[in-house]
C-alpha positions as CSV (number, residue, x, y, z in Angstrom):
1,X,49.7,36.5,43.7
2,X,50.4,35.0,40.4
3,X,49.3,36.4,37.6
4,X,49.3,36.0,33.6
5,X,49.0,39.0,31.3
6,X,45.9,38.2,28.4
7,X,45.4,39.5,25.3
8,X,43.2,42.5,26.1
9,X,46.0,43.6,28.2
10,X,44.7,42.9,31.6
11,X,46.0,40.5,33.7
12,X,44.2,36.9,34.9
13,X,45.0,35.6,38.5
14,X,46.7,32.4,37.9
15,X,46.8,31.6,41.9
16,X,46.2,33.5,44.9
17,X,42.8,34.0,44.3
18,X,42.3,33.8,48.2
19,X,45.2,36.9,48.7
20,X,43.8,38.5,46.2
21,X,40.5,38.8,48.3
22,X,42.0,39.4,51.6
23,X,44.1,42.5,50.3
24,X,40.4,43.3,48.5
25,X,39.2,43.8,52.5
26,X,42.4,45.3,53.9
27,X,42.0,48.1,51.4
28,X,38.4,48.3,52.4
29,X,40.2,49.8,55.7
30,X,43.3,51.3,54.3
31,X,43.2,52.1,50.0
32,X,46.1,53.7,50.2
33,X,48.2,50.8,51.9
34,X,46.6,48.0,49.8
35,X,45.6,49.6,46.7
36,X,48.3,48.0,44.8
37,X,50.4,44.6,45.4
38,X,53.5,42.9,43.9
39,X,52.6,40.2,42.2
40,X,54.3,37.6,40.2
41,X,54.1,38.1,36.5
42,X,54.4,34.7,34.2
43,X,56.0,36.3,31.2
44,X,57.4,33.0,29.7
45,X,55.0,31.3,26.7
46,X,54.4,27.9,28.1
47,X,51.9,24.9,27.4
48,X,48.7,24.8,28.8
49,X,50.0,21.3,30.4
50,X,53.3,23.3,31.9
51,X,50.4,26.5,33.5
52,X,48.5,23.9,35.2
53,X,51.2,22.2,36.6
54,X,52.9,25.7,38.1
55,X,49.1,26.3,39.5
56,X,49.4,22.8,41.0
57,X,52.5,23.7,42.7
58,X,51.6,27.2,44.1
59,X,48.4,26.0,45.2
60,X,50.0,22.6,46.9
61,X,50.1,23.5,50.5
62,X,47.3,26.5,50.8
63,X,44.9,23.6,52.7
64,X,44.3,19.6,53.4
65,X,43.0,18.0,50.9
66,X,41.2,14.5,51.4
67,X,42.5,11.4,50.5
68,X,39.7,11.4,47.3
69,X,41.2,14.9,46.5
70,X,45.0,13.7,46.5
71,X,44.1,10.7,44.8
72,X,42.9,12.9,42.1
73,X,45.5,14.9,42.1
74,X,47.8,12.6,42.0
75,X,46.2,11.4,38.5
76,X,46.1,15.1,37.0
77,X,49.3,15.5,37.7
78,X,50.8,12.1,36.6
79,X,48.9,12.9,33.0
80,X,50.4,16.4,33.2
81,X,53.8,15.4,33.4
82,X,53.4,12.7,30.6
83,X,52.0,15.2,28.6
84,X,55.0,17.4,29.2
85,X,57.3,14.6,28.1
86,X,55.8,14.2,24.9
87,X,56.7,17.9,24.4
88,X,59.9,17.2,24.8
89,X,60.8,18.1,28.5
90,X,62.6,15.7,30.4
91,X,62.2,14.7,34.0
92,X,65.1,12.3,35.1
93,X,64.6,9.2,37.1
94,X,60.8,8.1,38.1
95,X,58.0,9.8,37.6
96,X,56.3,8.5,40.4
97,X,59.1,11.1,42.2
98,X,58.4,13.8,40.1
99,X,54.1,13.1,41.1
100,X,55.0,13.0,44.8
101,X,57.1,15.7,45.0
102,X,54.4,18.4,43.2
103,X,51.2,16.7,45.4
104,X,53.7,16.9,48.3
105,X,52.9,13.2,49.7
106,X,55.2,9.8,50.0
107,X,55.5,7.7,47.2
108,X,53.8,5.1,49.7
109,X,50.8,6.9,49.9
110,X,50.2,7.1,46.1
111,X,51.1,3.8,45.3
112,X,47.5,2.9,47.9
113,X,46.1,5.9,46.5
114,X,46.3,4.7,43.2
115,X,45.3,1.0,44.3
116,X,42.3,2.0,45.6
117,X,41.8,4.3,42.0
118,X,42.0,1.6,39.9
119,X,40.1,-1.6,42.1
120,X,37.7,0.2,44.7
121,X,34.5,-0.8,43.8
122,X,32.4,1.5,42.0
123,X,29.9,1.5,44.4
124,X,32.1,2.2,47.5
125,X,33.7,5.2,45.3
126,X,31.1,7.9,46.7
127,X,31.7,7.2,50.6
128,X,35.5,7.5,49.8
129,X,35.3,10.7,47.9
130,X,33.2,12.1,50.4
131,X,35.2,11.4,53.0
132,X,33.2,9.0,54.8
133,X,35.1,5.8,54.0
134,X,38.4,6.1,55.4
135,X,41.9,5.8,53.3
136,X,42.6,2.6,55.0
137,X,39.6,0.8,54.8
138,X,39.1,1.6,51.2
139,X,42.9,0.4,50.5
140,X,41.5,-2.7,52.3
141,X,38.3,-3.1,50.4
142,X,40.6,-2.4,46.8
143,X,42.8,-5.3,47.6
144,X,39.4,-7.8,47.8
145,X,38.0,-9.6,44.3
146,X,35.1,-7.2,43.1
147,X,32.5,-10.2,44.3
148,X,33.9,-9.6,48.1
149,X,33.5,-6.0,47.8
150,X,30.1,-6.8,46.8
151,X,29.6,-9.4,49.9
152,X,31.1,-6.5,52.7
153,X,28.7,-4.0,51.1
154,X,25.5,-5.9,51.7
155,X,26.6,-7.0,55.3
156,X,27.8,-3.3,56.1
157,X,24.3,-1.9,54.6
158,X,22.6,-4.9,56.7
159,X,24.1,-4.6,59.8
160,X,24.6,-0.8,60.3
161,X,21.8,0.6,58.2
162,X,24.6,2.0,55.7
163,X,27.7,1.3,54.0
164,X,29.6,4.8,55.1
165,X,30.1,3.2,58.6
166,X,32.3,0.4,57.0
167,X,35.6,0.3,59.4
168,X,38.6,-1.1,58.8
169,X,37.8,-4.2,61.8
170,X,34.7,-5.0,59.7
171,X,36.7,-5.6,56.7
172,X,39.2,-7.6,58.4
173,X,37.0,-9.8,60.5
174,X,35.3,-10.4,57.0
């Protein structure tokens, strides 16, 4: 559990939030045993920019995330580490590295992560982020012209009754 002292003197749980709760119901059965844990004490006085990244990082592999969820990871974490520059910390070679090593995905997959960020049609934007638009079909969709996007959404909505069950064979034979 990582924690950060505050000003009143008690301590705020930076990550491990889950932990923190499951030794809350193991001293349920055994106070003495869990009544007090290590934990990991961030003394150092860092930007805000520098504490969200470290959160970032411990909290990078505690569960899957969806493609909409790296996707926006990827973005916080890109503007993070820009920030950080401009305050003077340096991060040789590409940042594109730096982003795929703290998300904990392939370069690959942010490059169509971001291409489906920046040209997915708004309207197809909910069925990605709630999962029900696959990664590849929406990396398909995002390399169509906006008026194409438009043309596959009224055939899926006409066809199938809605646009979620879009695949990635529809696209194509479009």
């Amino acid at each position: 559990i990582r924690v950060r002292k505050q000003e009143n003197g008690r301590y705020m749980i930076v990550s491990g939030h889950r932990r923190r709760k499951a030794v809350e119901l193991l001293a349920q059965e055994n106070a003495q045993k869990w009544g007090e844990v290590p934990c990991i004490v961030e003394t150092d006085a860092v930007s805000p920019a520098l504490q969200q990244l470290r959160l970032i990082y411990a909290n990078a592999n505690t569960r899957v995330m969806t493609p909409a969820e790296y996707s926006k990871q990827v973005d916080e974490v890109t503007n993070l580490l820009y920030q950080l520059k401009a305050e003077g910390y340096e991060f040789p070679g590409r940042m594109r590295d730096h982003v795929a090593k703290a998300v904990g995905i392939s370069k690959t997959k942010i490059s169509r992560l971001n291409m489906i960020r920046e040209k997915l049609a708004d309207f197809w934007v909910p069925y990605f982020e709630d999962n029900s638009l696959a990664e590849q079909t929406a990396y398909l969709l995002a390399q169509l012209p906006r008026n194409e996007q438009d043309v596959v959404y009224e055939y899926a909505v006409a066809k199938y009754g809605q646009a979620s069950s879009i695949t990635c064979s529809v696209v194509e034979t479009y």
